[in-house]
BAKEBA-319235 format. One record per residue: residue number from 0; residue in three letters; x, y, z of N, C-alpha, C in turn. Coordinates in Angstrom, 2 decimals. Each point is the difference from the previous one (the first is absolute). Layout:
<atoms>
(atom NUM, 'ALA', (X, Y, Z), (X, Y, Z), (X, Y, Z))
...
</atoms>
This chain:
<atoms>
(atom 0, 'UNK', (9.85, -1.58, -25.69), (-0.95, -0.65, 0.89), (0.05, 0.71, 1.35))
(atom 1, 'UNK', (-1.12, 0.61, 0.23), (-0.35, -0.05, 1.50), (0.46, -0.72, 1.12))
(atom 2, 'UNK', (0.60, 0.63, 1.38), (0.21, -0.71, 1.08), (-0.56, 0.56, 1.01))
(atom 3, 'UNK', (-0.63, -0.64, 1.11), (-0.87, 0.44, 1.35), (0.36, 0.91, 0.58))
(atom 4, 'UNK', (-0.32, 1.26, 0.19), (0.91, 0.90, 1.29), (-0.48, 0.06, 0.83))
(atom 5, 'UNK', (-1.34, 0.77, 0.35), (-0.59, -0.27, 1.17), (-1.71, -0.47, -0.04))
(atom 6, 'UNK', (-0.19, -0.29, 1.33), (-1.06, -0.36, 0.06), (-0.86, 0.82, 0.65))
(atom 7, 'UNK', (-1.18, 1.01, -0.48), (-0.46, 1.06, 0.88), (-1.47, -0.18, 0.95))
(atom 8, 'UNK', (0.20, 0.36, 0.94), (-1.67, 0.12, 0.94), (-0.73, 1.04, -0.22))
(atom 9, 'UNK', (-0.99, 0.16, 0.02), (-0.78, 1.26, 0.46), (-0.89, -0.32, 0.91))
(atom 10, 'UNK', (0.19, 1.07, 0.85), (-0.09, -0.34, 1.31), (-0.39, 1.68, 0.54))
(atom 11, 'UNK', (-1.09, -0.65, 1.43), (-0.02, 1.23, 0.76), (1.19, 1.39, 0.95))
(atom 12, 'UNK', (0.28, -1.47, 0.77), (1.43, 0.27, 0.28), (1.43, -0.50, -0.02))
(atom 13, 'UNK', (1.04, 0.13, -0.80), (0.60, -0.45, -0.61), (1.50, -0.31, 1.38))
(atom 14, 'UNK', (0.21, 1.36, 0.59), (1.13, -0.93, 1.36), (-0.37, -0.83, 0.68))
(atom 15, 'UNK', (-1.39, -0.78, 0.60), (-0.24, -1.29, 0.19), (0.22, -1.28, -0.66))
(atom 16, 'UNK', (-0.87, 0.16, -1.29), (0.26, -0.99, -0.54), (1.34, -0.24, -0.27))
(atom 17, 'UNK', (1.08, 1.17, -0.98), (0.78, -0.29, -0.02), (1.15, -1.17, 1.29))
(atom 18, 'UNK', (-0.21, 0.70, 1.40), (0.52, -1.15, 0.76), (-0.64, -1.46, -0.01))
(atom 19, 'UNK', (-1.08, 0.34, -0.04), (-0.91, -1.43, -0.16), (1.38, -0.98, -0.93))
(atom 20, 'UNK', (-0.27, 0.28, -1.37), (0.51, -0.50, -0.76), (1.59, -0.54, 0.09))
(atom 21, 'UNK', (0.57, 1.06, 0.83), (1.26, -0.45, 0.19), (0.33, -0.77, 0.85))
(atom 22, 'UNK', (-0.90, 0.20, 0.81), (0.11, -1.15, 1.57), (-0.19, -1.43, -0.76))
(atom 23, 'UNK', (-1.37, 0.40, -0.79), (-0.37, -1.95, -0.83), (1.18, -0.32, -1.02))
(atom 24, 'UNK', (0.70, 0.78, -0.59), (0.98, -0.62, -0.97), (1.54, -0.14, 0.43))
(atom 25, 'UNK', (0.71, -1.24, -0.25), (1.51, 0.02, 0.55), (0.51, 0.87, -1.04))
(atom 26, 'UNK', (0.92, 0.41, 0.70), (0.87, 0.99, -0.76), (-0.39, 1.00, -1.16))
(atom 27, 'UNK', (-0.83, 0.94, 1.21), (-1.37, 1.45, -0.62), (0.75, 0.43, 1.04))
(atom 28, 'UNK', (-0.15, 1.50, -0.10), (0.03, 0.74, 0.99), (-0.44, 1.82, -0.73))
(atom 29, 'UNK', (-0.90, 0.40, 0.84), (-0.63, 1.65, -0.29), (1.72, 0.23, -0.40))
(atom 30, 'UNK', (-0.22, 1.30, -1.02), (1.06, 0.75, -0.66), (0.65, 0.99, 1.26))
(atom 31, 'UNK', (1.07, 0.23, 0.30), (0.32, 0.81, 1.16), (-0.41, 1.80, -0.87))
(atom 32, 'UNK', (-0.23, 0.99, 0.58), (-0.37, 0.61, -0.25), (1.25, 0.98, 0.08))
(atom 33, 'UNK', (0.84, -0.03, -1.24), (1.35, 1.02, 0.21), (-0.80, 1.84, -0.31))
(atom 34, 'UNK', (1.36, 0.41, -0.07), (-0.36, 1.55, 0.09), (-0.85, 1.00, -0.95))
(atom 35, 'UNK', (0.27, -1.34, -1.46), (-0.86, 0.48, -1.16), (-1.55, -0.20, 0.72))
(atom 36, 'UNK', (-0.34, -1.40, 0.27), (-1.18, -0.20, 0.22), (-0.46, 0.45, 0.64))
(atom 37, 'UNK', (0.59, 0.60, 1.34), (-0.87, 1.22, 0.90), (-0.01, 0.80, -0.13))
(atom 38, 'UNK', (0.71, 0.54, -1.06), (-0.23, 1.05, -0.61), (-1.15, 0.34, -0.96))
(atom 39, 'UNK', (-0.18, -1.23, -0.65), (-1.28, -0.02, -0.68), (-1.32, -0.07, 0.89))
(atom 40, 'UNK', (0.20, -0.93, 0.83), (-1.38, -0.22, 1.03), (-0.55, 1.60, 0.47))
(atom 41, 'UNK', (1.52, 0.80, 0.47), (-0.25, 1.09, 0.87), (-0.57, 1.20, -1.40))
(atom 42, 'UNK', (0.44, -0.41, -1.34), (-0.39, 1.25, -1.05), (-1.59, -0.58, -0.22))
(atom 43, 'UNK', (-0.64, -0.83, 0.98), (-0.99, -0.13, -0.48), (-1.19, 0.40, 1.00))
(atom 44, 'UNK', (0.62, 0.35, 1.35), (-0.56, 0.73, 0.36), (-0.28, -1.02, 1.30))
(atom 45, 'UNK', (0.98, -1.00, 0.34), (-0.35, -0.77, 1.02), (0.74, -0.24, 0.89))
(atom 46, 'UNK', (-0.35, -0.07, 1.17), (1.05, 0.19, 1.16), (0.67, -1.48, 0.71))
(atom 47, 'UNK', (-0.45, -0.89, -0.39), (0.18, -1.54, 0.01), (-0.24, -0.79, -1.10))
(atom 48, 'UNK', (0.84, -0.96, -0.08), (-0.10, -1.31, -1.31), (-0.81, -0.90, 0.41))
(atom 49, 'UNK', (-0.59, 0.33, 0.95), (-1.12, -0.96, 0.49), (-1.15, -0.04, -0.90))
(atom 50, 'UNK', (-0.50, 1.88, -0.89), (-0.69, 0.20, -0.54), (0.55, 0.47, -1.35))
(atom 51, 'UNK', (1.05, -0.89, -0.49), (0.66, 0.15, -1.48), (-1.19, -1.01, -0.49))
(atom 52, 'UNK', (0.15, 1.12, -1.91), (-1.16, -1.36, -0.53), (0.68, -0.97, -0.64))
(atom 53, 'UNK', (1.32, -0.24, -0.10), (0.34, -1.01, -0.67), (0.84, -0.41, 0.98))
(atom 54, 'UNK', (0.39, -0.91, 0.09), (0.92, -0.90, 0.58), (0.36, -0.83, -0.25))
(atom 55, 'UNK', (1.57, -0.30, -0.52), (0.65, -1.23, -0.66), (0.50, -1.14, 0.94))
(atom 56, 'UNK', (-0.31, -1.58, -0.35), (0.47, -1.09, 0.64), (0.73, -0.62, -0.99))
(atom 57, 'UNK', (1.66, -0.07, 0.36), (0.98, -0.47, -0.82), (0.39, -1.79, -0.01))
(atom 58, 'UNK', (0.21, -0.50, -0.79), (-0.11, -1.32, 0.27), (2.01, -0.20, -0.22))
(atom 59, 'UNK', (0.20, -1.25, -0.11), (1.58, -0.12, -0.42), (-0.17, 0.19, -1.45))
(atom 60, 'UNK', (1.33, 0.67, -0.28), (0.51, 0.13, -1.31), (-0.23, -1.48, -0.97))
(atom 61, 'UNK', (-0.92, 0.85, -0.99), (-0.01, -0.68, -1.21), (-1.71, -0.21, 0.33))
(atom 62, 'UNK', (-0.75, 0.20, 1.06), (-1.50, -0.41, 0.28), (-0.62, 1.26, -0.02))
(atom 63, 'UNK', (-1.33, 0.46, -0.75), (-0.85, 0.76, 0.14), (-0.33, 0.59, 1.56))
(atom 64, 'UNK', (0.04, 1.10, -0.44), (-0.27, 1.32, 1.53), (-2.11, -0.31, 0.14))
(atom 65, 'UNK', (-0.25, 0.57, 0.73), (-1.12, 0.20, 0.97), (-0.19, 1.24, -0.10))
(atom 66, 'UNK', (-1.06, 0.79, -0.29), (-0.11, 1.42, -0.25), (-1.21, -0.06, 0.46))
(atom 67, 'UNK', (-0.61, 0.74, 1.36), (-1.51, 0.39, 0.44), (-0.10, 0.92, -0.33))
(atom 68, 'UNK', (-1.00, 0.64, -0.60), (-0.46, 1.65, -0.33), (-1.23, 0.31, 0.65))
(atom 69, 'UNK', (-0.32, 0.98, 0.22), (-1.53, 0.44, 0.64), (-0.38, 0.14, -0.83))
(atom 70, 'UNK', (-1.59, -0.47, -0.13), (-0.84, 0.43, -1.21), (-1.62, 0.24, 1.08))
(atom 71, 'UNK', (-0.84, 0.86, -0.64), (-0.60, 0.72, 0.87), (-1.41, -0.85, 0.07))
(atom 72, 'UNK', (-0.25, -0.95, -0.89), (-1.27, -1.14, -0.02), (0.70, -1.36, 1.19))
(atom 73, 'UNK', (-0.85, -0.47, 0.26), (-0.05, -1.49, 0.93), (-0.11, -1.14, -1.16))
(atom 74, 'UNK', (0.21, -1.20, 0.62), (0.47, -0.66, -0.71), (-1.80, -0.73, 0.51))
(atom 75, 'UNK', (-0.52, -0.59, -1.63), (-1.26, -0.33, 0.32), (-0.62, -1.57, -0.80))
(atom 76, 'UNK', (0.94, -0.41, -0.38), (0.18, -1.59, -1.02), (1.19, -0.39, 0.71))
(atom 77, 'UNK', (0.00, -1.35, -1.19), (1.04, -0.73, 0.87), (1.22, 0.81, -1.46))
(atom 78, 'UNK', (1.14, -0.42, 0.53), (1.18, 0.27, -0.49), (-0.20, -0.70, -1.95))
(atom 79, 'UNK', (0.57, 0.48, -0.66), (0.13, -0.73, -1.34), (1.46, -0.58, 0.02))
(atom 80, 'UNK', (1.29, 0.57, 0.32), (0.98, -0.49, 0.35), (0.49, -0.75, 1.51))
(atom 81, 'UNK', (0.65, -0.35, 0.41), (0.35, -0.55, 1.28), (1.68, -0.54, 0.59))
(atom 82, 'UNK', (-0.03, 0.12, 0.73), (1.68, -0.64, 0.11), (-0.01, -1.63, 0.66))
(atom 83, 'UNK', (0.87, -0.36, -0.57), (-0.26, -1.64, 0.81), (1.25, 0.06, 0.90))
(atom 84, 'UNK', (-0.18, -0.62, 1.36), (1.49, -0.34, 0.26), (0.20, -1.59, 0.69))
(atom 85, 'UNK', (1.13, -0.32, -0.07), (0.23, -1.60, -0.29), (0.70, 0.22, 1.83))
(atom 86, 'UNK', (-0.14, -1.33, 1.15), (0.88, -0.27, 0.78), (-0.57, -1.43, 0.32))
(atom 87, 'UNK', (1.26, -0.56, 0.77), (0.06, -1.20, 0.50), (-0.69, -0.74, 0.75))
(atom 88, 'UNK', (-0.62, 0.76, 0.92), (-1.35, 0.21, 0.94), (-0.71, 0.66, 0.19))
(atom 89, 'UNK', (-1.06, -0.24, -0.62), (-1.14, 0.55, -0.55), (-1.08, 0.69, 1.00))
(atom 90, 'UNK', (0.28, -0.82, 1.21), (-1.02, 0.22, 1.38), (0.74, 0.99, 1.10))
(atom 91, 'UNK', (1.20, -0.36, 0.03), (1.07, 0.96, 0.86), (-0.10, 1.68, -0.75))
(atom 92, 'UNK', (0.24, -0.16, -1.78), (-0.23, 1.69, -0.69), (-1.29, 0.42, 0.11))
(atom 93, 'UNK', (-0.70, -0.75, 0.29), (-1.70, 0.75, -0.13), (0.03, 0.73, 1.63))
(atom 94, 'UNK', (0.19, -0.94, 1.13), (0.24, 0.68, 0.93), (0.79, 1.44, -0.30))
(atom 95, 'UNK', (1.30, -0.16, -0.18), (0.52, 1.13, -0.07), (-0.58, 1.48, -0.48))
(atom 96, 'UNK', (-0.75, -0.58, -0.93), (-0.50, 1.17, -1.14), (-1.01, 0.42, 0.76))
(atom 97, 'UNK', (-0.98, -0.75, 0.58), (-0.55, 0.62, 0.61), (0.40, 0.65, 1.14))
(atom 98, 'UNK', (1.13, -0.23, 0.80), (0.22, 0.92, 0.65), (0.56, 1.25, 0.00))
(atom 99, 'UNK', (0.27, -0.05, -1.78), (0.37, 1.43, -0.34), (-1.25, 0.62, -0.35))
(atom 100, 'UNK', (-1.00, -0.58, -0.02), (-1.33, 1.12, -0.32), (-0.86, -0.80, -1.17))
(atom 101, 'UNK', (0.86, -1.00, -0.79), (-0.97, -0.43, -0.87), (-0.95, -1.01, 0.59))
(atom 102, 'UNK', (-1.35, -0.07, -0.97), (-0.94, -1.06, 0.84), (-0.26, -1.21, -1.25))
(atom 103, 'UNK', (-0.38, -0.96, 0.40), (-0.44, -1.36, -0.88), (-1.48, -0.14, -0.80))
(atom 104, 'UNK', (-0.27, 0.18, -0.80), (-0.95, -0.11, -0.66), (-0.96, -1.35, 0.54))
(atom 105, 'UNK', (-1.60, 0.23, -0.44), (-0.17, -1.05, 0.94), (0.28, -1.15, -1.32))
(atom 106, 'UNK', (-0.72, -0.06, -0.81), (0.09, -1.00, -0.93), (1.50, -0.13, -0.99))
(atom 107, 'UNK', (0.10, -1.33, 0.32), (1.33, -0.21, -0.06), (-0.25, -1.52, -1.22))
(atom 108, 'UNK', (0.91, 0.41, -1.23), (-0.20, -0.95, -0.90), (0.70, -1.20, -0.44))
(atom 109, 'UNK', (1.10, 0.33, 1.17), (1.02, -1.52, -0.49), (0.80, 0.18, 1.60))
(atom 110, 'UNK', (0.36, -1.56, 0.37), (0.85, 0.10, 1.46), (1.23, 0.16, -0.38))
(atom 111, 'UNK', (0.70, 0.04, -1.60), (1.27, 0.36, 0.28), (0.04, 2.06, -0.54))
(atom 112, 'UNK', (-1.00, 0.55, 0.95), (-0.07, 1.62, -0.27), (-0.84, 0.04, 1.06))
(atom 113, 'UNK', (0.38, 1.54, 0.15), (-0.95, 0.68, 0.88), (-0.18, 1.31, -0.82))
(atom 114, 'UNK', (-1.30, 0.88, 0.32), (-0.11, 1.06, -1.00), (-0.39, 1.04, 1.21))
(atom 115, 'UNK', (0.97, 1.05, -0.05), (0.11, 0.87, 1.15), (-0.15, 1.24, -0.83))
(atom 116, 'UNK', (-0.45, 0.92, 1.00), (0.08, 1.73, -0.24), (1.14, 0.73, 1.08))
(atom 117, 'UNK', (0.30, 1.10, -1.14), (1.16, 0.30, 0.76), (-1.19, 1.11, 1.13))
(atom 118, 'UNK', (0.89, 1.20, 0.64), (-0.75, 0.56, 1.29), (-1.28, 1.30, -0.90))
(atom 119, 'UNK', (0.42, 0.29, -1.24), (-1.01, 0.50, -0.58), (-0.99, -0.42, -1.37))
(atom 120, 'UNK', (-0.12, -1.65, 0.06), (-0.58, -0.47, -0.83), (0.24, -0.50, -0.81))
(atom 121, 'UNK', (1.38, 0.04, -0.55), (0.27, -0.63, -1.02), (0.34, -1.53, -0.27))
(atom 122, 'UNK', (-0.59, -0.71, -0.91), (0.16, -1.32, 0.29), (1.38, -0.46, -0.72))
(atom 123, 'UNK', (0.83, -1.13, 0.96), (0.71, -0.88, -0.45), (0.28, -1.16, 0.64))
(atom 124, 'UNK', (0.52, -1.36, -0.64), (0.10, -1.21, -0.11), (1.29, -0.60, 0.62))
(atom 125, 'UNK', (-0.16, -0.35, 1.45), (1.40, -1.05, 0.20), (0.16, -1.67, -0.28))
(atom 126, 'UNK', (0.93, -0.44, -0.62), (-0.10, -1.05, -0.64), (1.13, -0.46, 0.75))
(atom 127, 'UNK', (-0.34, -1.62, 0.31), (0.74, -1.19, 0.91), (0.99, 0.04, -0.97))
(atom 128, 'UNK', (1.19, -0.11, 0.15), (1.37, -0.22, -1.05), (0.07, -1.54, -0.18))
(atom 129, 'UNK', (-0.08, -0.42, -1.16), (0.33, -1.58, 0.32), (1.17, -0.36, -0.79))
</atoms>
């Protein structure tokens, strides 16, 4: 049987979002970029990881990673997959999120959710913990 490893984006630019994502999730954080990995970034012909196309967001051991990739189309539907995330206060995390860049959808289908985009479109769901 199959188990989850990661969960991937495609995305324009992938070192944004990637922080995006880590700022919104407890215990995420962007992959530190050891000597292999700049080594790879730099065999690719790039002088900053600002403009790496992949970029990994690690979660705690035993939880699926975060993987943004560049892909060279825009994103032009809504998502078929989505991530949900659960907290205690529902009105205090929406603030937050948006002050990391994500915005609130206007139509909103239940008061215990809000349905947000992250800073390049992609939609996902914060849910009141009860």
């Amino acid at each position: 049987m199959a188990g989850l490893a990661d969960v991937v984006f495609d995305c324009n630019h992938p070192a944004p979002l990637a922080r995006f994502w880590a700022a919104a999730l407890d215990d995420h954080a962007v992959a530190p970029y050891d000597e292999a990995e700049s080594d790879r970034w730099r065999g690719l012909g790039l002088l900053d990881p600002e403009d790496d196309p992949s970029v990994l967001v690690e979660g705690p051991p035993g939880h699926p990673s975060l993987w943004f990739q560049r892909v060279p189309e825009t994103k032009v539907v809504k998502n078929r997959v989505h991530i949900d995330l659960r907290c205690p206060d529902l009105e205090s995390e929406v603030g937050r999120l948006v002050g990391l860049g994500a915005v609130v959808m206007p139509d909103q289908p239940n008061p215990d959710l809000v349905v947000m985009q992250d800073p390049q479109g992609n939609e996902f769901c914060v849910f009141r913990e009860v």
